[in-house]
Structures are given as structure tokens and as C-alpha cells.
C-alpha positions, 0 to 999 in steps of 0.5 A: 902280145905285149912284151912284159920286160919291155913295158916294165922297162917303159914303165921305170923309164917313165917314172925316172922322166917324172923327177925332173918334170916334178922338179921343173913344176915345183921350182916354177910354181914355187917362184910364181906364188912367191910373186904374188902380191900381198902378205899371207903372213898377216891372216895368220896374225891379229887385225893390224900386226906390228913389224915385229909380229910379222917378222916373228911369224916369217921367221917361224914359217921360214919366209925370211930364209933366202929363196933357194933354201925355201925351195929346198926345204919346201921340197924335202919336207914335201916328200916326208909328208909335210906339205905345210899349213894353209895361210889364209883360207884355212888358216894353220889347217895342214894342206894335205888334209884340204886336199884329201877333203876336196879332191875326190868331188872333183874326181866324182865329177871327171869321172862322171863327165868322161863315162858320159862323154865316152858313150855318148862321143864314141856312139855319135861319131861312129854314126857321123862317120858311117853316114858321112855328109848327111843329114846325121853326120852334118847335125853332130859335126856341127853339134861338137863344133859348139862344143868346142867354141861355147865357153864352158863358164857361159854353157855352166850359166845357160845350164843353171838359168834354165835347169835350176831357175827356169825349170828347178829339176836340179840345184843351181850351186853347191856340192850338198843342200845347206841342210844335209848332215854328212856322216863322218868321212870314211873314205872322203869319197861320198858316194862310197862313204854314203853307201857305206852309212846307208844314206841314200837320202844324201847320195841321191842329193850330192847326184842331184848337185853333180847332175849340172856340173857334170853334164857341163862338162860332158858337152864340152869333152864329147866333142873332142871324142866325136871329131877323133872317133868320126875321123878315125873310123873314116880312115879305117873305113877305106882299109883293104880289111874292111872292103875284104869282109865286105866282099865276103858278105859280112854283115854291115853292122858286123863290118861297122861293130866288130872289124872298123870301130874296134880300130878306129878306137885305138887313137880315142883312147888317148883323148878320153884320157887327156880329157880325164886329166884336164878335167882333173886340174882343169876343172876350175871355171865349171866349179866356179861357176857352179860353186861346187867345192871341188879342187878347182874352187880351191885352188881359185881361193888359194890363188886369190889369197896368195896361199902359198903353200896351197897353191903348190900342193894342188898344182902338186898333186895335179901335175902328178895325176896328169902324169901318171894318166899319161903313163896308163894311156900308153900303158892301155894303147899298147895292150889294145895295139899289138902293132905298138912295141916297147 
């Protein structure tokens, strides 16, 4: 039974870590994107700017301010909802608006590949741990151990070479065909918004872009998923509880389903959720590699264009979904955990 008070108090005390954490990911990034070489300044000007076009644009954008008050003004207007303008890939387009456009493609595609990775990683290292050291658990162990060790940029090129060149079932690249015709955004998430309009036609399309992407990403994930399920239910399995029920006739399956995977999923449940976040802000090469229009692509052009003000909204908004995807795991291993207190 989880106690109420204890986990509101948890909950506060969580929130009040989260503002020096997002101080400390603020000043950083703030400073490493100041460091940047080049001058984002002049894609906001005429082709061969004068000094004084220059010097003009920085005073407006206050760039010739000293860099502590930067940041502080950086930082308060960040909380009033002005997260300034793209410099050069968009330029003078509000940052928050690039965000809110691409950042529900890369949640559709974590999602997508943490579901998949879930069921398929949970049900292969539950067989790998009930049939340890035979031929079954040799072929997964070894299956999650290629998972972890092939790049997930040369797993996304094998991906495309033989599903979209080889055999073309799915498209090789993008987010929608070059000819689709979106309706305007609802909710900026597609599958949602394509519901909503009754355009199956592109909700089967943008599926199809997913498809490559997402299964990239869910073999690398399920192989995290399937080493802690396997050792988790190798220790649960040699627990006094699991040998009672078997000794008073419990079925096997019955053993397996309802008295050890039930425990053995308490400490998965963790890695499923470090693996959503990481695919959230981590996502960067599968979307590279695919040339799927998602936040990581973005913050990849962001980077490589010094866009300052960009850079720091995804890394933002990253920092903050990977906190709160931390609090919500704990959150959920204490409900499914009674021996967890808060």
C-alpha cells in the first residue's frame, strides 16, 4: 500500500532537485554553444554584412552584453515563454514553435520502439531465463549481445539496404512521401491529427516511414530489456516462495507467469523507462540515418549551424523529459513494489 503523504512529499522533494539540475544543464549548455565557432549572427543578415550590420543585429539580440547577463536573461525569458528565434536554420522562427513541430515524430517513434522492445524483450528473456544454458537461452543471449555491440547507425544502413533497396517493402528515409499533403496540425501529433481528419491514406504512409526507424531502434533497446529480465528471473527463480509453490503442485506455467515474472519485472521496469528517455534525447543517429525529421535531426542541424538559441531549447526540453521520466519510474516501482517506502 503506497503511503499517500510519503510519496506527495517524494514528489515535491523531486521537483525542488529539478532546479538546480536545470540551472546546472542551462549554464552549461549556454556556455558550449557560445563556444561554438562561427557567427549565427550573419545568416540573420544580407550575403557580406558590413561591421556595423553586424554589430547592429547583436546589439538587438543582445549578444554584445556580457555573458552572465546573457544567461540570465536567457534564463528568465525562458520561463515567460520566450524561447528566442532560430538564427540560421530557420531563421527568426520562434524555437518554441520548431520544437512543438517536430518533437511528437520523435516521441511516436520512442514510443513505438519501447512497446515493441517491451513485449518482445520481457517474453524472450523470460524464455532465455526458464530454459538457462540451452539451446534457447544461448541464441538470445547471444541475440541481445549484438544488440548492444552493432552501432545503431550501421544496424539503420543494413535496415535500409535490404528493406527499401533490396526488397522496397518500406521507405528508406523521411518522415512522409514527398507527395503527401498534410492537413493543418491539430494537435502536432500525426497519428491523432490524421485520425481526426479521416486520412487513413496518410496515417498508413507516415506507419510505413516509422516502420525502419522504429524497428532500429527496438533492436537495440530489447537487448538491455532481455539481459535484466533473464537475470532478474534467474534470482527470483531460486527464491524459498517459487520451490513453495512448487512443492504444493503448482503448475509450471503458473510458477513461471503468476509467482516469478511478476517479480522479476520490478527492476525491468526501470530500464524500459531509461530506454524511453534515452530515446527521446537519444535518438539522434537513428534519425540521421534515416532522415527522419524528428528532434534529433534538428538539434544535429542546430548544432552544425551554431544556432544557439536552438540548441538550448532541445537540450531544454530533453533534460526536462528525462527527469520527469525518472520521477514516474520511481513513481510506478513503488506502487508495484510494497517493499519500497517513501
Amino acid at each position: 500500500m503506497v503511503n499517500k503523504m510519503g510519496l506527495i512529499q517524494y514528489i515535491f522533494r523531486r521537483l525542488l532537485v529539478l532546479i538546480p539540475v536545470m540551472l546546472g544543464v542551462l549554464a552549461i549548455t549556454f556556455i558550449l554553444t557560445r563556444l561554438m565557432p562561427g557567427d549565427p549572427v550573419a545568416a540573420l543578415l544580407p550575403h557580406n554584412p558590413t561591421p556595423e550590420m553586424i554589430a547592429a543585429k547583436q546589439h538587438e539580440l543582445g549578444l554584445d552584453q556580457p555573458m552572465i547577463v546573457q544567461f540570465f536573461k536567457y534564463f528568465g525569458d525562458l520561463f515567460t515563454g520566450n524561447w528566442g528565434v532560430s538564427f540560421a536554420i530557420y531563421p527568426n522562427a520562434p524555437v518554441w514553435d520548431l520544437i512543438q513541430e517536430v518533437f511528437p515524430r520523435t516521441l511516436d517513434l520512442a514510443l513505438l520502439a519501447v512497446l515493441f522492445s517491451s513485449i518482445i524483450g520481457i517474453k524472450t528473456g523470460k524464455i532465455s531465463a526458464v530454459h538457462r544454458n540451452k539451446s534457447q537461452d544461448t541464441f538470445f543471449r547471444g541475440s541481445a549481445l549484438m544488440g548492444v555491440a552493432i552501432p545503431i547507425f550501421w544496424m539503420g544502413l543494413i535496415l535500409q539496404f535490404v528493406f527499401a533497396h533490396i526488397f522496397p517493402i518500406f521507405p528508406g528515409s523521411g518522415y512522409r512521401a514527398a507527395t503527401a499533403d498534410d492537413p493543418t496540425p491539430i494537435t502536432y501529433f500525426r497519428v491523432i491529427d490524421f485520425i481526426i481528419y479521416g486520412r487513413w491514406d496518410l496515417l498508413w504512409d507516415y506507419i510505413l516511414h516509422l516502420a525502419l526507424p522504429a524497428f532500429c531502434l527496438t533492436f537495440i533497446t530489447i537487448a538491455s530489456i532481455t539481459r535484466q529480465t533473464r537475470s532478474s528471473m534467474l534470482e527470483v527463480l531460486q527464491l524459498d516462495y517459487i520451490r513453495t509453490a512448487r512443492a504444493k503442485g503448482c503448475a509450471e506455467n503458473v510458477v513461471i507467469k503468476k509467482h516469478a515474472l511478476k517479480n522479476a519485472l520490478i527492476p525491468t521496469i526501470t530500464v524500459i523507462g531509461m530506454n524511453f528517455a534515452g530515446l527521446l534525447g537519444g535518438a539522434v543517429l537513428t534519425e540521421f540515418t534515416f532522415n527522419f525529421y524528428g528532434m534529433g535531426m534538428l538539434l544535429i542541424m542546430a548544432i552544425g549551424q551554431s544556432d544557439y538559441f536552438l540548441v538550448s531549447g532541445i537540450i531544454f526540453v530533453i533534460t526536462i523529459l528525462f527527469v520527469i521520466i525518472n520521477l514516474v519510474v520511481d513513481i510506478i516501482y513503488g506502487i508495484v513494489d510494497p517493499r519500497i517506502r517513501y
